[in-house]
Every structure is written in structure tokens, then in C-alpha cells.
C-alpha positions in Angstrom: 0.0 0.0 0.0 1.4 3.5 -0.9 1.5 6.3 1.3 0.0 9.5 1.0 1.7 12.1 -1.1 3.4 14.6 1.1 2.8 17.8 -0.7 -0.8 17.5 0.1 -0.7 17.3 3.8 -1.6 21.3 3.8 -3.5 21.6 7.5 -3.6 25.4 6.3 -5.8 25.0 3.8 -9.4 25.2 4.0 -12.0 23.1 2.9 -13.5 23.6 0.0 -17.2 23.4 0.9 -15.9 26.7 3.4 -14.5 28.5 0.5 -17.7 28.5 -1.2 -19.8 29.2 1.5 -17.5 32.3 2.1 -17.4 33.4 -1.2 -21.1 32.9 -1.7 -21.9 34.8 1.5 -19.8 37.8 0.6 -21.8 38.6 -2.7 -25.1 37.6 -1.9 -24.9 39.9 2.1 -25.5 42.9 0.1 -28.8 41.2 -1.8 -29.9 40.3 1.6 -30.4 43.2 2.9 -31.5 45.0 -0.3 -34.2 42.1 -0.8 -35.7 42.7 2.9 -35.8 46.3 2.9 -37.1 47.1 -0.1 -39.6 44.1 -0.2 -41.0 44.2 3.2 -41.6 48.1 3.3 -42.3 48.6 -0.5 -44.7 45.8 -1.4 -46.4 46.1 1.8 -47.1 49.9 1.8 -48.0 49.6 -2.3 -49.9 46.8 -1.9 -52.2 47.7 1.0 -52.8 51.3 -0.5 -54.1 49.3 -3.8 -56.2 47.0 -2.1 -57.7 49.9 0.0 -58.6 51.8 -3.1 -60.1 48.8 -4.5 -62.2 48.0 -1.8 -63.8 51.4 -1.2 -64.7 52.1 -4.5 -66.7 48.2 -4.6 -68.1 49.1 -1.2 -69.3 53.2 -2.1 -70.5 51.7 -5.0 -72.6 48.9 -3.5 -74.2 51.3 -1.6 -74.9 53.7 -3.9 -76.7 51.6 -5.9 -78.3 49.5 -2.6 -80.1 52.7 -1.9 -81.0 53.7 -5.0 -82.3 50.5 -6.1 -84.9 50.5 -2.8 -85.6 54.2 -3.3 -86.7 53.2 -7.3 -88.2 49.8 -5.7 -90.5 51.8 -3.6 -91.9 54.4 -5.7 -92.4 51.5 -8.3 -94.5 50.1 -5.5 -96.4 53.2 -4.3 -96.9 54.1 -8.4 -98.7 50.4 -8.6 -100.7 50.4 -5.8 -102.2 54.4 -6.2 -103.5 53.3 -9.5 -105.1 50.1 -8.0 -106.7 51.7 -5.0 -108.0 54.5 -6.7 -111.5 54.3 -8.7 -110.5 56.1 -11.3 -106.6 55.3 -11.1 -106.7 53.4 -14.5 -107.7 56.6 -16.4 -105.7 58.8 -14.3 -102.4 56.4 -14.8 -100.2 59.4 -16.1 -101.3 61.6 -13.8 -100.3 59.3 -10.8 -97.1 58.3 -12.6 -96.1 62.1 -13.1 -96.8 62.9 -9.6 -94.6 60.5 -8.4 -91.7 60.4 -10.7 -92.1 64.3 -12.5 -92.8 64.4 -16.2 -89.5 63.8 -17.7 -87.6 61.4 -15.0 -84.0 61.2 -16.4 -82.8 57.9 -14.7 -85.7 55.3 -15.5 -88.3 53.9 -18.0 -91.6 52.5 -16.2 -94.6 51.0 -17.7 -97.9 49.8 -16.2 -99.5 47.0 -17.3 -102.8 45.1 -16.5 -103.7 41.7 -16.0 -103.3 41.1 -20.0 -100.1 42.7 -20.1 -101.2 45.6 -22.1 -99.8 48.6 -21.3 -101.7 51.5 -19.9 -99.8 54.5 -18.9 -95.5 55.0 -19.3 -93.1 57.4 -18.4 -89.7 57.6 -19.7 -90.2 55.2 -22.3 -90.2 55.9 -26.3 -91.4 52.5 -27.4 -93.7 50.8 -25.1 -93.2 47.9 -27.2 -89.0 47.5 -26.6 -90.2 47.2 -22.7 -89.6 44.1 -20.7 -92.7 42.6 -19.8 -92.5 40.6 -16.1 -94.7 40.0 -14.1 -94.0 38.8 -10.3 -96.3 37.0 -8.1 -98.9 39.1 -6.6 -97.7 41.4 -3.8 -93.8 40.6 -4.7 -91.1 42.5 -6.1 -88.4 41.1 -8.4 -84.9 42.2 -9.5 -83.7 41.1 -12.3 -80.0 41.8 -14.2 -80.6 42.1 -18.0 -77.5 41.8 -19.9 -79.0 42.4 -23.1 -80.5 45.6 -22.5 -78.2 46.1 -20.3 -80.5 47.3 -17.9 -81.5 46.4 -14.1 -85.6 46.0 -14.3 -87.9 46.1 -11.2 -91.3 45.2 -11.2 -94.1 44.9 -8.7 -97.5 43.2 -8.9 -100.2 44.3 -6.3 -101.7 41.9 -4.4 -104.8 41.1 -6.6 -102.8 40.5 -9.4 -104.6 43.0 -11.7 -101.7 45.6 -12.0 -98.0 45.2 -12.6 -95.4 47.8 -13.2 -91.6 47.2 -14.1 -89.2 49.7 -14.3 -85.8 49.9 -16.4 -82.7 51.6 -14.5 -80.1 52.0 -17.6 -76.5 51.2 -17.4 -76.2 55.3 -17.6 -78.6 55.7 -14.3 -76.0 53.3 -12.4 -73.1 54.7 -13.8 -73.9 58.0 -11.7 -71.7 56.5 -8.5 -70.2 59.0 -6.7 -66.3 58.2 -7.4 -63.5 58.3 -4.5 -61.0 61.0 -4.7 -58.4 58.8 -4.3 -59.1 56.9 -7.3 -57.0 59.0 -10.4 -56.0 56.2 -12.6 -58.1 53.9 -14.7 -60.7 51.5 -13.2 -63.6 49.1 -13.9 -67.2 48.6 -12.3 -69.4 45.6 -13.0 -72.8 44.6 -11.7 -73.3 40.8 -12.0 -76.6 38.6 -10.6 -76.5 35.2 -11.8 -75.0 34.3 -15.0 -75.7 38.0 -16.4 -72.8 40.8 -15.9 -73.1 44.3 -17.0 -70.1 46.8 -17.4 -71.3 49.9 -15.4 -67.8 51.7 -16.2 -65.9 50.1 -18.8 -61.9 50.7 -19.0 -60.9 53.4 -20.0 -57.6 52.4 -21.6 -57.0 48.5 -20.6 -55.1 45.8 -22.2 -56.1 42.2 -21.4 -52.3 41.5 -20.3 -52.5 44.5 -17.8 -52.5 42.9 -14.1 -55.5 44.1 -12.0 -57.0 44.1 -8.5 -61.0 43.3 -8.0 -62.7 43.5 -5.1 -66.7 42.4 -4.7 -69.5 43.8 -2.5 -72.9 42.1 -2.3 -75.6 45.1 -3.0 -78.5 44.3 -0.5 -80.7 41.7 -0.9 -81.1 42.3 -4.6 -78.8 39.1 -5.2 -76.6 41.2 -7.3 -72.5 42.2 -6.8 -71.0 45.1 -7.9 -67.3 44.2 -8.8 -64.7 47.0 -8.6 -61.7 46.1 -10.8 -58.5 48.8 -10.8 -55.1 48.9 -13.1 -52.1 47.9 -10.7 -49.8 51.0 -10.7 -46.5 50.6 -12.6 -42.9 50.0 -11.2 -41.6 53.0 -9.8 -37.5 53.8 -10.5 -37.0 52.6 -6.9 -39.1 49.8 -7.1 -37.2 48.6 -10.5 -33.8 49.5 -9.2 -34.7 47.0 -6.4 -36.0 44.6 -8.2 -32.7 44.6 -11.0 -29.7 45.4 -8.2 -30.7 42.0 -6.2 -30.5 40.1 -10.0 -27.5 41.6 -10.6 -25.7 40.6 -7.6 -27.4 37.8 -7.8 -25.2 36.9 -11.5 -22.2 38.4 -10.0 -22.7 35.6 -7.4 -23.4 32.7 -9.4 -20.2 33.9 -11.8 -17.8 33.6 -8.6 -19.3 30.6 -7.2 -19.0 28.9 -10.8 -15.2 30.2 -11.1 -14.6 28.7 -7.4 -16.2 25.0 -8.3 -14.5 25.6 -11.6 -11.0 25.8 -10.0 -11.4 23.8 -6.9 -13.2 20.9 -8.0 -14.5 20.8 -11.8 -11.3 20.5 -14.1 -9.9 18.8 -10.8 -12.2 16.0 -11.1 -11.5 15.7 -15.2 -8.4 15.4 -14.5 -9.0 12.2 -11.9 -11.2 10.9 -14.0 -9.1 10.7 -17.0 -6.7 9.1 -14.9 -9.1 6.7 -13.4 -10.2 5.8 -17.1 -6.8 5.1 -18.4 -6.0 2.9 -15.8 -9.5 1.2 -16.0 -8.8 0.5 -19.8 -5.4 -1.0 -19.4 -3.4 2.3 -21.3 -1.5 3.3 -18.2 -0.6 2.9 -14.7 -3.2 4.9 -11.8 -1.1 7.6 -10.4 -2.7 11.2 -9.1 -2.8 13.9 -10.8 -0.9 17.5 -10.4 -3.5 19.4 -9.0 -1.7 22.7 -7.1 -5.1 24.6 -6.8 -7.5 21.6 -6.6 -9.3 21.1 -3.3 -7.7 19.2 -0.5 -10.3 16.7 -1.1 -10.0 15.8 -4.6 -6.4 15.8 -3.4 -7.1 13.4 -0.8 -9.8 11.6 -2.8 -6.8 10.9 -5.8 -4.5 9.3 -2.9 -7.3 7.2 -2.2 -7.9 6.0 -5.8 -4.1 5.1 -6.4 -4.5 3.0 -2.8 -7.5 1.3 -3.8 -6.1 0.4 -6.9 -2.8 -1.1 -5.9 -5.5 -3.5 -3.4 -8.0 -4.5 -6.0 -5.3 -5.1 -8.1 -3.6 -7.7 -5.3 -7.0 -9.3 -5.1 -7.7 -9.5 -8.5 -4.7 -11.6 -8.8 -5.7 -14.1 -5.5 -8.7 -14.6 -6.9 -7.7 -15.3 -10.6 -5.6 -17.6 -9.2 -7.9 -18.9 -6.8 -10.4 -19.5 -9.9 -7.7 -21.4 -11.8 -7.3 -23.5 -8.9 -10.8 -24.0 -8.6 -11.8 -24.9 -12.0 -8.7 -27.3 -12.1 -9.9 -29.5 -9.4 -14.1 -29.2 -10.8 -12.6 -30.4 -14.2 -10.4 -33.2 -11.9 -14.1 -34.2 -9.9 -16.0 -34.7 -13.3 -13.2 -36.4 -14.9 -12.6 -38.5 -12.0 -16.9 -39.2 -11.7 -17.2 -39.8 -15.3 -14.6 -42.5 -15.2 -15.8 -44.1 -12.0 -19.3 -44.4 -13.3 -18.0 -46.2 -17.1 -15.8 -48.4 -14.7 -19.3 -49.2 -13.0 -20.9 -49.5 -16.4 -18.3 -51.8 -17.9 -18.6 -54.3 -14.4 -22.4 -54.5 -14.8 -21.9 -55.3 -18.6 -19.2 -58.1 -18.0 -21.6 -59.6 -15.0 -24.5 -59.7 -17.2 -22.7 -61.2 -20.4 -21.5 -64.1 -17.7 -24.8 -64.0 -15.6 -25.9 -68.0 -15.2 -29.8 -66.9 -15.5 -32.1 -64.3 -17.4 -33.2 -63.3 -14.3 -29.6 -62.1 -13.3 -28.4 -60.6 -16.5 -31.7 -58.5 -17.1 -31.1 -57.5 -13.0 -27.8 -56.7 -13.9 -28.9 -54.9 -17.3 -31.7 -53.1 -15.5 -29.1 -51.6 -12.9 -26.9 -50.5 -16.3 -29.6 -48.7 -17.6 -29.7 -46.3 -14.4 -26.0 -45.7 -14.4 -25.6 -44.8 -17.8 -29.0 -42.7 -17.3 -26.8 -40.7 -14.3 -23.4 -41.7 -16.7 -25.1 -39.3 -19.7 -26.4 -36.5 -17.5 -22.8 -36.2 -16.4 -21.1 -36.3 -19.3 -23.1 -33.7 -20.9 -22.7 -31.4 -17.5 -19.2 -31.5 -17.9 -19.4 -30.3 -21.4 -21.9 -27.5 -20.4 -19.2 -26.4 -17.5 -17.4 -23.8 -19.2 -20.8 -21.8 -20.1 -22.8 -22.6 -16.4 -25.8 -22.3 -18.9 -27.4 -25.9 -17.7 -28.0 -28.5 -19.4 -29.2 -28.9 -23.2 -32.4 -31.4 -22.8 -32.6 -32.3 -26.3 -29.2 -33.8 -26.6 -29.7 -35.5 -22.8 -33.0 -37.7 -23.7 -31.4 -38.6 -27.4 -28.4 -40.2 -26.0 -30.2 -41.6 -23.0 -33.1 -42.9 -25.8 -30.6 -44.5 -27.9 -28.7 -45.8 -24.8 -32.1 -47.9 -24.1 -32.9 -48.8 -27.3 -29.6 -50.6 -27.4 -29.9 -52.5 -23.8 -33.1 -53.4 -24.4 -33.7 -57.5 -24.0 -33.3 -59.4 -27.2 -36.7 -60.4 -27.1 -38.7 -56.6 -27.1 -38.6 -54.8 -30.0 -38.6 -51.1 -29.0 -39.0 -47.7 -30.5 -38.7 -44.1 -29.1 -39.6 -41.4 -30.8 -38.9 -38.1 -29.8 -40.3 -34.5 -29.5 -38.1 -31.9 -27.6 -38.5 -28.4 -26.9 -34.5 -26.9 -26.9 -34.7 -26.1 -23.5 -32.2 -26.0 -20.5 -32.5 -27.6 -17.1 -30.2 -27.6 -13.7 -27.9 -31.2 -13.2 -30.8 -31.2 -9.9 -33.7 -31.4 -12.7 -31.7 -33.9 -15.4 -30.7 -36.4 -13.5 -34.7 -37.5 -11.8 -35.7 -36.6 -15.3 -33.5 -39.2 -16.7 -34.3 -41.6 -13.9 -38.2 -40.9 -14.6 -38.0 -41.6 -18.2 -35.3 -44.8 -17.8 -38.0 -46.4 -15.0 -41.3 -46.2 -18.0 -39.6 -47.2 -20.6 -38.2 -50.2 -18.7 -41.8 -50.6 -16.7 -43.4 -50.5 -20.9 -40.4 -52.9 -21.6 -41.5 -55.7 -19.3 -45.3 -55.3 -20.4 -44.9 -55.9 -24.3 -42.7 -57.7 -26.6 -43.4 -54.8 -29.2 -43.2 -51.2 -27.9 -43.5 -48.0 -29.2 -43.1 -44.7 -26.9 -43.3 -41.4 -27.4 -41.1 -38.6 -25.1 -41.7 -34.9 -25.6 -40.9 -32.5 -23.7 -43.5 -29.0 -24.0 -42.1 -25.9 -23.5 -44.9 -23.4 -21.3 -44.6 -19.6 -21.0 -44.1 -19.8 -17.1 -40.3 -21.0 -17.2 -41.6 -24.2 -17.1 -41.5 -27.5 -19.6 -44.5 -30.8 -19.7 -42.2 -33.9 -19.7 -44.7 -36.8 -21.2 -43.8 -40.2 -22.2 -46.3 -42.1 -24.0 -47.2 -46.0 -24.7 -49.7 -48.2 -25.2 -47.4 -50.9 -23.5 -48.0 -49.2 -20.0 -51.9 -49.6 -19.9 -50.8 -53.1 -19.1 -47.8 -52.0 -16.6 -50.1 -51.7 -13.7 -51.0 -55.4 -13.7 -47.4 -56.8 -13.0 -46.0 -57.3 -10.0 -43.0 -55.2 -10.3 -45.9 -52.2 -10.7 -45.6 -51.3 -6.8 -41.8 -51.0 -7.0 -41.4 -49.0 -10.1 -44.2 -46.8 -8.2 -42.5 -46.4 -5.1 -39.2 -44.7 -7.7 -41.5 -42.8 -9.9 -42.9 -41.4 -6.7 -39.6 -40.6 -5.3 -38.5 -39.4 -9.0 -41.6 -37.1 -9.0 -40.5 -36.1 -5.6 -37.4 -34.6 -5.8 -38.9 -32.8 -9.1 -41.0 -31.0 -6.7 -44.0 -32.1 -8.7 -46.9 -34.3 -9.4 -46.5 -37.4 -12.0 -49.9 -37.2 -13.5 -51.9 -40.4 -15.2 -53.9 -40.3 -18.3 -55.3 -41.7 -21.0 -55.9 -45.2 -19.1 -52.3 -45.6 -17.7 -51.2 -44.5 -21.3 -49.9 -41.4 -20.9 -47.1 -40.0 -18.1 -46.9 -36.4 -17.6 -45.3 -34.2 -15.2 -44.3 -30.9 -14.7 -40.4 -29.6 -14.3 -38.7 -26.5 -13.8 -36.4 -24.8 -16.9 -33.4 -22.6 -16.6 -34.2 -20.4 -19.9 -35.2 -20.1 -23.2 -33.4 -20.2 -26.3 
């Protein structure tokens, strides 16, 4: 392990996280204080002044026309009910009408009608015919916004329902609100009642992307609001000075804090990283970089690198010796299996040739056919080692079919046809795979003299593979007496599969479920 370079053991020099905070500090004190005291005294002051304005003109206005609305809402009323207490109140309808409301009124239209809606007397009205006809329920009044006109229009009905009178206050009558002296710049009013709004006072210069301040005041119990909208004042020079110094300082702060990281730990950290790169692809040897201005930490960061380095590559050489070793001695097992179990293959073949009865040699040949069913898997595993892929199935059941076709007794005729998916298995799902199929054929073997079976193996979508052997020889398997024990193996075959061997078509058909490694 290498020590630590001794130029960088600096106690004197600060870290760099300090520097920045320093540096950072010192540019952005000045926006600080800028921000606070303009913000908190300025926006405050402006804003609460606007707001004020806004609110008194929606609430004078309210009023305003609260009071004159009842004042019109009552005359309509007395007007209405004159004419139908008086005898003689139909004839004398503009009499009664000029009485109350003079002979030219300036500020509304009425017009009484009776029971048929037919007008008959007006006052302020040119056209009878362009007046709103409504009609309340008897003894009510009713306000109603009319956009349209735009006009708000009272009417009353007296109690016997033979009289109604409705009355049209013009956008110009409501426009007459008596305006707040503090109010010089340009400003909106708006009555609204439902889904109707009418501009009292329209803008006098407004554009759409102007910002503005509303404020709403209910006017009585009319179910109308009168909405007071007013232009927000522009920036004043103090206001944008204060707005552009603190974004000014703001850049000259984010320039120093880049030049800072820049220095200290940017081009730094390309330089380490180049480094680190070379040495990762094999081009040259780690060492740390020059770095006089870099950060102590980088600094201390490339020492650590270089030490790492030198360690992983000390245990990249253990354990790529280690793995030699290792594979040497896996290749030595397999070799040393494979050999034991032809040895074993080659005994059980000279003991049946000399076996004194059939009994013996087709004991001895049954016993063959298991170890060259475990023989094949691990052959075939040991050619598979290098990749640690599992094991091919296709090429495992062809060698173990052809294996039992040729130890089959003299006397049985026997042919295997096969049908299997290329998929891959684990040596812990070959080997009671091979076992499985060895024990049916064998079991379809002692039923019939002829015999024909079919192995497939399925693959399913779930990672999974249907292993099924086929033959009408083992309908007749179940009636010997060796049944029970080539039961008891299947079981225990179907057992360490971790799955259920499955009966079918009559003792015909073996199927059973097993787990794969991949795909092809």
C-alpha cells in the first residue's frame, strides 16, 4: 500500500465546501439586505394602498346603488298600488305616474301594465313595445339583471294581481356613482346577478395583459355584486432599481461561485477521471494527478484512488488464481466421476454377459440402464461447464433414448420417438428426469414384446417445460408385480422434481411438470 503524497498534507488549507460558502456569502450579504428592505416596506405599503382603493370604491359603489335601487323599488310600488286603489286610477295612470316620478324622470323607463299585459300609462319610455314585460307574483317584487338591454328592471304586482309595473334603470342611471378621490388612474365597475354581468364603467384604456386588483361587495338583498376592478400602478424607479440590483448581484454571485467550483473541483475531477479511465482501460498505470489549486479533497480523494487500486489489483490476482485453482480441481471431480461411473458401467456389462440366468443378467442390465441414465447427464454437464448455462435437454433424452434402445432384451422390440423443446435444465432437474423416463420405458419394456413410446418434452410460457412419455405398453404395466416398486421410484423421482407425476389416457400417458433454466 502507498502512502499519502506529502505535498498535500496542507492543514492550512481550508476546505472547499468553506471556500464557497465564504465566497457565496460575501456577494449575496449585500442582496440580503437589499431584498428585505425594499420588499418588506415597499410591497407592503404599495400593496395595502391598492387593495384599499379597490375596496372602497366596490363598497361606495354597492351602496350607492343599494339605496337607489330601494328608493326606485319603492316608488315603483307606491306608483302600482295608487292606480289600483284609486276608482278612477286606470284613467288617471299618467297623472299618478307624473306625480310620483315628475314628467321627464332622467334615470328610469316604467310602464304599467294590466292583467293582460297591455300597457296603460309609461313614463320615460319611447317604445312601449321594446319594454320588458314581467310579471311577479302578486304582492312581490323582483330584481332582475338584464344583460342584453343592459338594464337592471324592477317590477311589482299588487296583491290582486290586476296591476304590474316594471321599471328599467339604464347602465347610464347606475353609472352616476359617486367616485373616491383617491381613485386617479383607470378603473372598472361591474354589476353581475347570476349568469348576467353588466359593465357599469368600462376601462378606460386597458389591455387584457395589464395585471389588476378586483374587489366584490354584495348590494343588499337584490342578489346582485358590484365588482370593482383597478389597473395595478406601474414599477416606480426605486421599485425597479430593487428589483434589478438584487438580480444583478445575484449573477455576479453565481459567476464567482462557478469560477470557485471551476477551480477547486470541476477540471480537478477531469483530471481524476481521466486518470481513473486510463488505468481502467489497461493504457496506463493509476497515479494522481498535479492538481496545485485543486481542493484538499480531490487531493485526498486521488490518494485514495491510487490506494484502492494497488489493493484490487492484489485481489484480482488471488482470486484469478484462486479460480484457476478451482476450475482445475471441478474439471479433476467430473473427470474422475465420469470414469468411476463407465468403470461401474463396464462391471455391470461383463456380470450380465456371464450372468448364469435371465433373471440375473436382465437385473444386472436393469441396474446398467440407471447408471448410464446418471453416466449421460454427467457427461453432458461436464461439457456444459465452461458456459454454467445448464443442461441442453434435447441432446440429454437422445443419448439416454438410444442408450435404451440398445440394452433393451433381445426379445422386445422397441421404438422411441422423440419430440423436444430446446430447453435448458439444472444437473438437480436432469438427473430424476432421466431416472423418470429410464423407470417407463423399462416398466413399458416388461409389459410388451413390441413397444412403441413417445417422449416430448413442451415448453410453457411460465419457465416451465411438460415432460410426457407415451405407450400403449404401460396400460398393461399396472397389472405386473413389479408395478408397486417402479411406483414407489417414480414417486420418489416425482419427488425430488418438486411435482406431481400425473396419469392419463388409461395408464397410457405420463406427464409431469419440471422447472427450466431459460429459453433459447
Amino acid at each position: 500500500m502507498t502512502s499519502a503524497n506529502p505535498r498535500h498534507n496542507r492543514s492550512a488549507k481550508l476546505p472547499t465546501s468553506l471556500i464557497t460558502l465564504v465566497l457565496l456569502g460575501i456577494a449575496l450579504l449585500p442582496l440580503g439586505v437589499v431584498a428585505v428592505l425594499n420588499s418588506v416596506n415597499q410591497a407592503q405599503g404599495a400593496r395595502q394602498d391598492r387593495l384599499a382603493e379597490v375596496n372602497l370604491l366596490a363598497e361606495v359603489g354597492a351602496n350607492h346603488l343599494e339605496r337607489s335601487i330601494a328608493d326606485y323599488r319603492q316608488e315603483l310600488q307606491s306608483a302600482v298600488m295608487q292606480i289600483a286603489a284609486s276608482e278612477d286610477g286606470r284613467e288617471n295612470c299618467d297623472a299618478i305616474l307624473v306625480d310620483i316620478f315628475g314628467a321627464e324622470p332622467d334615470l328610469a323607463a316604467l310602464v304599467i301594465r294590466n292583467s293582460d299585459d297591455a300597457a296603460i300609462c309609461a313614463i320615460g319610455v319611447d317604445s312601449v313595445a321594446a319594454m320588458p314585460v314581467q310579471r311577479p307574483e302578486p304582492g312581490a317584487t323582483a330584481t332582475i339583471l338584464d344583460a342584453e338591454t343592459p338594464a337592471v328592471i324592477l317590477s311589482f304586482a299588487d296583491r290582486g294581481g290586476t296591476l304590474a309595473g316594471t321599471m328599467v334603470l339604464t347602465r347610464e342611471s347606475m353609472a352616476l356613482l359617486p367616485q373616491p378621490s383617491v381613485l386617479d388612474r383607470n378603473y372598472q365597475i361591474a354589476l353581475s346577478g347570476g349568469d348576467e354581468t353588466v359593465v357599469i364603467r368600462p376601462w378606460a384604456d386597458h389591455s387584457a395583459e395589464d395585471p389588476i386588483l378586483t374587489a366584490s361587495e354584495p348590494i343588499g338583498d337584490t342578489g346582485m355584486t358590484l365588482s370593482a376592478s383597478f389597473e395595478r400602478a406601474p414599477l416606480s424607479v426605486s421599485e425597479m432599481f430593487s428589483i434589478a440590483l438584487p438580480v444583478l448581484m445575484w449573477v455576479v454571485a453565481a459567476i464567482l461561485g462557478w469560477i470557485a467550483i471551476t477551480l477547486l473541483l470541476i477540471r480537478p475531477l477531469r483530471e481524476l477521471r481521466k486518470a481513473v479511465i486510463g488505468h481502467a482501460n489497461g493504457e496506463t498505470e493509476f497515479a494522481t494527478p498535479n492538481l496545485p489549486i485543486a481542493a484538499i479533497e480531490i487531493q485526498q480523494l486521488g490518494d485514495a484512488f491510487e490506494e484502492t487500486f494497488d489493493t484490487l489489483q492484489s485481489h484480482e490476482e488471488q482470486l484469478a488464481a484462486g479460480l484457476e485453482e478451482q476450475t482445475r480441481l471441478t474439471r479433476e471431480v467430473h473427470h474422475r466421476v465420469k470414469n468411476n461411473l463407465q468403470i461401474i458401467a463396464s462391471l455391470l456389462n461383463l456380470h450380465a454377459r456371464s450372468a448364469k440366468s435371465e433373471d440375473g443378467a436382465a437385473a444386472y442390465a436393469s441396474i446398467q440402464r440407471r447408471v448410464d441414465a446418471l453416466a449421460i447427464v454427467q457427461r453432458n454437464l461436464f461439457a456444459e461447464l465452461e458456459k454454467d448455462a445448464g443442461l441442453p435437454l434435447r441432446p440429454v433424452l437422445a443419448e439416454l433414448a438410444s442408450g435404451l434402445q440398445q440394452s433393451a432384451p433381445a426379445s422386445v422390440e422397441i421404438a422411441i420417438m422423440l419430440d423436444i423443446d430446446p430447453v435448458r435444465v439444472g444437473q438437480d432437474i436432469a438427473a430424476p428426469a432421466c431416472f423418470l423416463v429410464t423407470e417407463l420405458v423399462e416398466l413399458a419394456m416388461l409389459s410388451e414384446t413390441r413397444v412403441e413410446i413417445a417422449i416430448a418434452v413442451t415448453a410453457l410460457a411460465d419457465r416451465s417445460a411438460r415432460l410426457s412419455v407415451r405407450s400403449q405398453a404401460l396400460a398393461q404395466a399396472s397389472q405386473r408385480e413389479e408395478f408397486a416398486r417402479y411406483r414407489r421410484v417414480l414417486t420418489g423421482m416425482a419427488r425430488q422434481l418438486q411435482a406431481s407425476l400425473d396419469e392419463e389416457e388409461s395408464g397410457t400417458l405420463f406427464t409431469i411438470m419440471i422447472p427450466t433454466l431459460q429459453f433459447p
